[in-house]
C-alpha positions in Angstrom: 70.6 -50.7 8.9 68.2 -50.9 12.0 64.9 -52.4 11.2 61.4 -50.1 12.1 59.8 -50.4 14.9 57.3 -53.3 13.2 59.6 -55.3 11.8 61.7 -55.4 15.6 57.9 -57.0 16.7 57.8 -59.4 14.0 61.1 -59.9 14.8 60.8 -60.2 18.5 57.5 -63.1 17.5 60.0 -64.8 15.4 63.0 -65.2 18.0 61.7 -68.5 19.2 63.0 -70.3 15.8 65.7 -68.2 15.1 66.7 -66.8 18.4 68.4 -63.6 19.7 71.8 -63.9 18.1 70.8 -63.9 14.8 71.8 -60.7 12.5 69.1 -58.9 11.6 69.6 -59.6 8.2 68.7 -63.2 8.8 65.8 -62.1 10.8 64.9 -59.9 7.9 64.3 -62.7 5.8 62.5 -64.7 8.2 60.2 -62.2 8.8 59.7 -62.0 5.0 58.8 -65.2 4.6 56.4 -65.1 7.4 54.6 -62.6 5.9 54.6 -65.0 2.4 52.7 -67.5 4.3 50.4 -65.1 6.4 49.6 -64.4 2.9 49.0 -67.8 1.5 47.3 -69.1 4.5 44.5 -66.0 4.2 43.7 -66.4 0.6 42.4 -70.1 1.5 38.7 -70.4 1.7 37.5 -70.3 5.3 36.5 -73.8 5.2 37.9 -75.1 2.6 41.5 -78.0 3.2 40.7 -78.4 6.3 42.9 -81.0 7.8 43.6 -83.6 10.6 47.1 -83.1 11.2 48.0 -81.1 13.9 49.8 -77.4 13.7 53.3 -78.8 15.3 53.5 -82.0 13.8 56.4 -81.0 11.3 56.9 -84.2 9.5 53.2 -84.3 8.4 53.8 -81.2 7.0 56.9 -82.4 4.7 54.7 -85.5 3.9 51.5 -82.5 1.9 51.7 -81.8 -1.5 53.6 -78.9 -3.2 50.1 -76.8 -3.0 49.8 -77.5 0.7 47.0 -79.7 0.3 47.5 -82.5 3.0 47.6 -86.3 1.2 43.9 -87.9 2.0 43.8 -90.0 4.8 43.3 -93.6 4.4 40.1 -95.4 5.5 40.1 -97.2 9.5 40.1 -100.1 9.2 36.6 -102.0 9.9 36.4 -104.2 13.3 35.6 -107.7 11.7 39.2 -106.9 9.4 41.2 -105.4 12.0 40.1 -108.7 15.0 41.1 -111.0 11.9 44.4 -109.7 11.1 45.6 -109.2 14.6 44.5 -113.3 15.1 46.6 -114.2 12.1 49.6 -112.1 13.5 48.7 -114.1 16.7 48.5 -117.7 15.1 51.9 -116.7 13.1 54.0 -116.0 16.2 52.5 -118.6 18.3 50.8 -121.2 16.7 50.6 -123.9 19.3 48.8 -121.3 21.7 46.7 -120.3 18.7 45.4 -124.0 19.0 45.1 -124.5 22.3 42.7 -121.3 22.3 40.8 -122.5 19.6 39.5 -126.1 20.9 39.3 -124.7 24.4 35.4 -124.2 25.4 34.7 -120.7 26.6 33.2 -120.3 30.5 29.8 -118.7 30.5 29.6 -115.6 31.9 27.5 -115.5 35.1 25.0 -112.4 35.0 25.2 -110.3 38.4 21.5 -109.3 38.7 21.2 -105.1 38.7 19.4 -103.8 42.0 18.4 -100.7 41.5 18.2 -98.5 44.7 14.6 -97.8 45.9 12.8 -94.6 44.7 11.2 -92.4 46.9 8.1 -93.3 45.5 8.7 -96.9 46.5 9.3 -95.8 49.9 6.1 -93.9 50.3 4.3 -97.0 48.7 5.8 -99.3 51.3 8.4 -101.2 49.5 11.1 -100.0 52.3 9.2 -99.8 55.3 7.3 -103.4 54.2 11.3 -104.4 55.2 11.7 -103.0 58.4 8.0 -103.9 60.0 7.5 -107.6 61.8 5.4 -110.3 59.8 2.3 -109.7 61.5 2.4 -106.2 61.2 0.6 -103.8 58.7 1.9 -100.9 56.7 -0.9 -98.5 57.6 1.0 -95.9 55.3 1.1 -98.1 52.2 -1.9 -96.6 50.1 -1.0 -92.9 51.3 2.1 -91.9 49.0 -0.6 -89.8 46.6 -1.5 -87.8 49.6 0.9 -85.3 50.5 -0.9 -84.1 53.4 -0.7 -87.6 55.3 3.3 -87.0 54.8 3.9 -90.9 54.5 7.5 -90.4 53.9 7.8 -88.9 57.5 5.0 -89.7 59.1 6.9 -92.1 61.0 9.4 -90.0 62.5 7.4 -87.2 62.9 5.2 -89.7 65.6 8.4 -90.4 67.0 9.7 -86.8 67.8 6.2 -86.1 69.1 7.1 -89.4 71.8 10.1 -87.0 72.3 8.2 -84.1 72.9 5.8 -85.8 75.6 8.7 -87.4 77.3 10.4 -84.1 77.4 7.5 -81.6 78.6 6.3 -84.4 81.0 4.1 -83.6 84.1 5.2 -84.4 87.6 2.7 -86.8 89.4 0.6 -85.0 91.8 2.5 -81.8 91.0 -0.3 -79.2 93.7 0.7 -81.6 96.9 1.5 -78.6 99.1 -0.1 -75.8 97.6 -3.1 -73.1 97.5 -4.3 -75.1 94.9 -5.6 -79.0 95.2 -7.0 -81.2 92.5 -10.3 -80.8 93.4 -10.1 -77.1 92.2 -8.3 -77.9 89.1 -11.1 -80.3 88.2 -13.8 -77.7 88.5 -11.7 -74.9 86.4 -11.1 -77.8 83.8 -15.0 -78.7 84.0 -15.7 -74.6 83.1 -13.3 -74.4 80.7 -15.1 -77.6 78.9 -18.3 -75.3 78.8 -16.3 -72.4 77.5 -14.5 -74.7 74.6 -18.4 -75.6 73.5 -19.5 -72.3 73.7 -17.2 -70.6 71.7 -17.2 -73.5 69.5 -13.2 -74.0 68.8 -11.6 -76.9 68.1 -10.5 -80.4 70.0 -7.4 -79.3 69.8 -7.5 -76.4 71.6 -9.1 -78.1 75.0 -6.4 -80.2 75.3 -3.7 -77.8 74.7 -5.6 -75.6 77.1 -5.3 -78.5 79.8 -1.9 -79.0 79.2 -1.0 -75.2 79.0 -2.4 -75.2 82.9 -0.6 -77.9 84.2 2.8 -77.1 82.7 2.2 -73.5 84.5 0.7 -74.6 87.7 3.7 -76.7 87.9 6.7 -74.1 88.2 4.0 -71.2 89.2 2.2 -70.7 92.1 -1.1 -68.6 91.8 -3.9 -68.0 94.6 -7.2 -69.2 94.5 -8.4 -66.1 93.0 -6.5 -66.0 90.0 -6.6 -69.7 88.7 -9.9 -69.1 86.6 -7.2 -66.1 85.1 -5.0 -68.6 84.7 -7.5 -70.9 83.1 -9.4 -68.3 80.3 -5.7 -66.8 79.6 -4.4 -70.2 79.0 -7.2 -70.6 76.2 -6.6 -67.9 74.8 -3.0 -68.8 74.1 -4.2 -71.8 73.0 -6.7 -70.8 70.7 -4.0 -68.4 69.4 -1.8 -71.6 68.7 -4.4 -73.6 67.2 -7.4 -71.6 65.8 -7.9 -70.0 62.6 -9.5 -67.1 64.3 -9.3 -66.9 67.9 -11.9 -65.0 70.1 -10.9 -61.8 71.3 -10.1 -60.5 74.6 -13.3 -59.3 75.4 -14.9 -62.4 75.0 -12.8 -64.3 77.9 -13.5 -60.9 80.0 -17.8 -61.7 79.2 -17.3 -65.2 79.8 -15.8 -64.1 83.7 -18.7 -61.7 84.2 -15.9 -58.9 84.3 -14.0 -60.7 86.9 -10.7 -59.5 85.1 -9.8 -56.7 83.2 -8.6 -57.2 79.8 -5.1 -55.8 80.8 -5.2 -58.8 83.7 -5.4 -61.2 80.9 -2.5 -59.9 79.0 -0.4 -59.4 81.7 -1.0 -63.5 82.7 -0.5 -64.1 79.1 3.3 -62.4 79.5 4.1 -64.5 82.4 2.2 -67.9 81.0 4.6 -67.5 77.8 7.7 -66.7 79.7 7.3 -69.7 82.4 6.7 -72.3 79.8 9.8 -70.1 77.6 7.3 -70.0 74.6 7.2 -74.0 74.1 3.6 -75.0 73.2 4.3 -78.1 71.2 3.6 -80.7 73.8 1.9 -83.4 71.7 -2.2 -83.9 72.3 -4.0 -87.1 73.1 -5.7 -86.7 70.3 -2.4 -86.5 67.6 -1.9 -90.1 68.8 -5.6 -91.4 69.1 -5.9 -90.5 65.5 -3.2 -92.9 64.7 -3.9 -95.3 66.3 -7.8 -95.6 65.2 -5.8 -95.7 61.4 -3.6 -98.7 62.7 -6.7 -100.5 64.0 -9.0 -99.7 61.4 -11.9 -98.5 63.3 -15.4 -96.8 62.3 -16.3 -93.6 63.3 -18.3 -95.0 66.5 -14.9 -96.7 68.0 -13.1 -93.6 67.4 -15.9 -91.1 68.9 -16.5 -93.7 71.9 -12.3 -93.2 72.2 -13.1 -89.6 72.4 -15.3 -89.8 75.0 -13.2 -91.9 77.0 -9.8 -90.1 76.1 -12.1 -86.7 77.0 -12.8 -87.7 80.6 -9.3 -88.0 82.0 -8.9 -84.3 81.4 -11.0 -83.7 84.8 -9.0 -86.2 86.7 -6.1 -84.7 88.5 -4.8 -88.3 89.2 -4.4 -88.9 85.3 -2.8 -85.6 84.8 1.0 -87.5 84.6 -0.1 -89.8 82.3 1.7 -89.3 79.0 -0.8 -88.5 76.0 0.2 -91.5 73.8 -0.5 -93.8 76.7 -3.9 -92.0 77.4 -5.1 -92.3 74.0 -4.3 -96.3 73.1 -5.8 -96.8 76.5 -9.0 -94.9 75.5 -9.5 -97.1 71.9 -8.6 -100.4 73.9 -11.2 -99.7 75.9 -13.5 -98.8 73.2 -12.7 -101.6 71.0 -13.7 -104.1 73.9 -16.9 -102.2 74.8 -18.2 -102.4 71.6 -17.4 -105.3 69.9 -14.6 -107.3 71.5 -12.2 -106.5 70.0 -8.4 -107.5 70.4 -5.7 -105.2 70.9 -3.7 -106.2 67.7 0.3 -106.6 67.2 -0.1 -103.4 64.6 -1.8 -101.5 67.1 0.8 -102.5 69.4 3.3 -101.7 66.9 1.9 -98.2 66.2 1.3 -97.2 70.0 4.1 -98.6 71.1 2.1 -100.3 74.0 0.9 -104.0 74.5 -2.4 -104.4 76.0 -1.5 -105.4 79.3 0.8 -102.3 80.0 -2.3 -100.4 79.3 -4.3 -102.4 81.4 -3.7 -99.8 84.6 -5.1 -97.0 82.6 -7.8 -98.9 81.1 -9.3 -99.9 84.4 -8.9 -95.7 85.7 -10.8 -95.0 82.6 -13.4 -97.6 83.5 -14.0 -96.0 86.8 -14.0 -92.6 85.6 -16.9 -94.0 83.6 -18.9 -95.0 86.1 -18.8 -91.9 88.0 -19.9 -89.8 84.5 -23.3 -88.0 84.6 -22.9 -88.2 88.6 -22.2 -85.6 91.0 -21.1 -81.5 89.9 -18.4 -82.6 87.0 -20.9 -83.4 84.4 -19.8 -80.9 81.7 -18.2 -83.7 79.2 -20.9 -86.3 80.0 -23.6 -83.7 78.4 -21.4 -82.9 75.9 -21.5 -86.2 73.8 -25.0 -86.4 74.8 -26.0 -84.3 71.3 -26.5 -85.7 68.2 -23.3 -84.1 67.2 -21.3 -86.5 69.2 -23.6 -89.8 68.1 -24.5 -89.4 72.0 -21.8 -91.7 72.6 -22.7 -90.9 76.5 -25.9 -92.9 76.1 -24.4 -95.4 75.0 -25.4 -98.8 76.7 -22.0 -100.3 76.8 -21.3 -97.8 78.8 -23.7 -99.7 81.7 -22.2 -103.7 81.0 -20.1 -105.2 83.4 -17.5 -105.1 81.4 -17.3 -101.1 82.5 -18.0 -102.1 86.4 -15.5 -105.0 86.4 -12.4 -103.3 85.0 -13.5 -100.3 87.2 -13.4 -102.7 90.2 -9.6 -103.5 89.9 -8.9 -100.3 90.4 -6.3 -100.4 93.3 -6.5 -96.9 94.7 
């Protein structure tokens, strides 16, 4: 007689133990009996003889009770008992051995010491750049790791893609030799623009940048006479853009010209400034690396304003217009450490800068002569500058007057 429908399922679940050539009488009974222990297994408690034997071990099944409680386990053995019985075992079936192991003296065990790899808290404190810095050289960045404005995790590399930077965006020596435009012009615009940067009271940052803006342009662009001051007021503007929280407005560069340009003239120089230096204004400043290098030396505030000064003047020179802006600046506090106090140029100053004292001894002497011609003549913008109180009227300075200034300005060679 065919089985129903549910009893073929059952039957078809079953066919791995009895398989497919079984009768269905047999498979009847199977079926039956799987349903017996369905039953049995269900009316168990759900937590209740649980054990540790697995489902397809068959023998431990055989080895359970009648009332299919599995036989208690026995205890593990404890580790002291278990190490004992294996050593008599061992002294049994090898007892000379056995002997031998136990007068023999045991070697000590030599500790490998643990280093631990550096956290990045010991590098900001020093502990890995203390490593890589010569003996007589200071970790300037030491006591900095709990500000995270002075970056001293990067601040390393961050100096050294700036030297990139200035290498890369370099500026041809005596880049106007042939054109509309000599140095002498460029050195009266730059003198203006000094005025301007005071009147409109903006940053240092944005003089410099206006300087270099101008040279980088005048170097790939030629303008006439008559639109370099354009050139010069659209080229702070940019710059004020770049570095200012609020930048003056258009109008204000048009007042400052007495109307000489329109305010479309100064965006349409602004379009072409942008697209001849392809929008790359990140050429470090003098004054990125002179604050760095005041840190490595350890000056006071009148060193570092003196270094200002100094740094400030080259911006009218069109001779010193190729000089690189790290050089510049270690040149400017060499000079201002010797002026004031004597000063030597140290190993981590050299480290820092990157320049020993006697590769900036060129530059030193230009700065010396530039010095002496300060307050003299029409260029005199930056000389009344630090005249105010504001600048501790470093200009006044009498150091400024000692033959140290008229000796190094001397050796100048042209």
């Amino acid at each position: 007689m065919a089985l129903s429908t549910r009893s073929n399922a059952q039957s078809l679940l079953a066919g791995t133990r009895y398989g497919n050539s079984e009768n269905s009488a047999v498979a009847g009974k199977a079926v039956l009996q799987g349903k017996a222990k369905l039953t049995s297994a269900t009316a168990r408690t759900a937590l209740g003889n649980r054990t540790n034997v697995l489902p397809g071990n068959v023998e431990s099944k055989k080895a359970g009770s009648k009332d299919n409680n599995e036989a208690p386990l026995k205890p593990r053995l404890a580790k002291s008992a278990a190490t004992t019985s294996l050593q008599t075992v061992a002294e049994k079936e090898n007892p000379v051995r056995a002997a031998r192991a136990k007068t023999a003296q045991p070697k000590p065990v030599e500790k490998t010491p643990i280093v631990e790899p550096l956290s990045p808290m010991d590098v900001a404190s020093g502990a890995f750049s203390r490593q890589m810095l010569p003996p007589n050289v200071a970790d300037i960045d030491s006591e900095d790791k709990e500000n995270p404005q002075l970056v001293s995790e990067y601040v390393n590399d961050i100096y050294e893609y700036m030297r990139h930077l200035e290498a890369r965006y370099s500026i041809p020596e005596k880049y106007l030799d042939g054109r509309d435009i000599n140095g002498r012009m460029r050195g009266i615009l730059v003198d203006w623009l000094v005025q301007v940067h005071l009147r409109f009271h903006l940053l240092q940052e944005t003089l410099y940048l206006t300087i270099a803006i101008i040279d980088r342009f005048l170097e790939h662009q030629e303008v006439s006479r008559s639109k370099l001051q354009l050139v010069g007021v659209t080229a702070m503007l940019v710059a004020s853009k770049y570095e200012e929280m609020y930048a003056p407005e258009i109008a204000d560069f048009v007042y400052i010209t007495d109307n000489a340009y329109t305010k479309s003239d100064i965006r349409k120089m602004e379009c072409i400034i942008l697209k001849t230096l392809d929008f790359q204004l990140g050429r470090p400043l003098p004054l990125h690396f002179l604050r760095r290098n005041s840190k490595a030396g350890d000056v006071d505030a009148a060193k570092h304003t003196l270094a200002k000064y100094l740094m400030e003047l080259t911006v009218v020179d069109y001779e010193m217009a190729h000089i690189a802006p790290s050089r510049i600046a270690a040149a400017s506090l060499c000079l201002s450490m010797k002026l004031l106090d004597s000063s030597t140029w140290s190993e981590t100053l050299s480290h820092y800068s990157r320049y020993s004292e006697d590769a900036l001894m060129p530059i030193i002497q230009r700065i010396a002569l530039l010095v002496t011609k300060a307050g003299t003549g029409k260029l005199t913008a930056i000389h009344t500058k630090y005249q105010s109180s504001k600048f501790m009227r470093t200009s006044k300075l009498p150091e400024l007057q000692s033959t140290t200034i008229t000796e190094l300005a001397a050796q100048v060679t042209h």
